[in-house]
N, C-alpha and C positions, 0 to 999 in steps of 0.2 A: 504494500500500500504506500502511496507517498503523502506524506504530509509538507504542505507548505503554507510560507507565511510568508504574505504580499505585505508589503509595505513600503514610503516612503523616507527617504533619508531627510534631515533634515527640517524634519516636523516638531511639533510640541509633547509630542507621543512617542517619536523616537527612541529617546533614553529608554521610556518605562519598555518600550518593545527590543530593543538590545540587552540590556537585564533580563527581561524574562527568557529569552534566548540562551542565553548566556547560564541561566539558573536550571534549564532544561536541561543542559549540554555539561555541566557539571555535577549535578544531582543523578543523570539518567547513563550519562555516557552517549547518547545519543546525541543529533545532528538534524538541526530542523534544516531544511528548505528554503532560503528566502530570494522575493523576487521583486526587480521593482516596475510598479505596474507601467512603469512610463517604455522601460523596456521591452514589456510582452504586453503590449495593447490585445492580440489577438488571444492569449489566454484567458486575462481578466475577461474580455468579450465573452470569453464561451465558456465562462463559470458563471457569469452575470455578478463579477464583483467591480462594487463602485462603491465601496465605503473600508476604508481603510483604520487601524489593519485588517485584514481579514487572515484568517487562518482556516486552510481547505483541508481535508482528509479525502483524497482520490483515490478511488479501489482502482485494480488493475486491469478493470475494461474500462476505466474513464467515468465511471458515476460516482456520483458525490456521494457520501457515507456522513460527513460532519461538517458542519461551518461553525465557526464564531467570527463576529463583525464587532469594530468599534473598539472602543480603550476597554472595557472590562475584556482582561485575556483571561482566557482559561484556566484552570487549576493544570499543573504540568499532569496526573495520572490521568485528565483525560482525553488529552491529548497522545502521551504517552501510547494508551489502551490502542491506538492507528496505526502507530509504527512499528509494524510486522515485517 
């Protein structure tokens, strides 16, 4: 499954969204995904994400499994619970 985390650099949310990353990635040993939507227009397009950050969980034919949108980010296990 892929889990990724759109977002923009250089926002007001940034930091909190680099920490929580960060807190992921040392608590889990795991490795999010991150992308920035300015770069892959055609992604965000075909997830229908326009609210930033967003955080996807993608199964492996391409359907969504999980979103979260907006500054409250997830708790890391359940996001964690995606990355298989």
């Amino acid at each position: 499954m892929r889990v990724v985390c759109v977002y923009k650099d250089n926002q007001d949310y940034t930091r909190s969204v680099n920490e929580w990353i960060e807190d992921l990635r040392r608590q889990t040993g795991r490795e999010i995904e991150t992308m920035d939507p300015d770069r892959n227009p055609g992604f965000c397009e075909a997830y229908d994400i326009v609210e930033y950050p967003t955080i996807i969980a993608i199964d492996h034919d391409g359907s969504i499994r999980a979103v979260w949108r907006g500054r409250n980010l997830p708790l890391l296990d359940d996001v964690t619970f995606y990355m298989i």
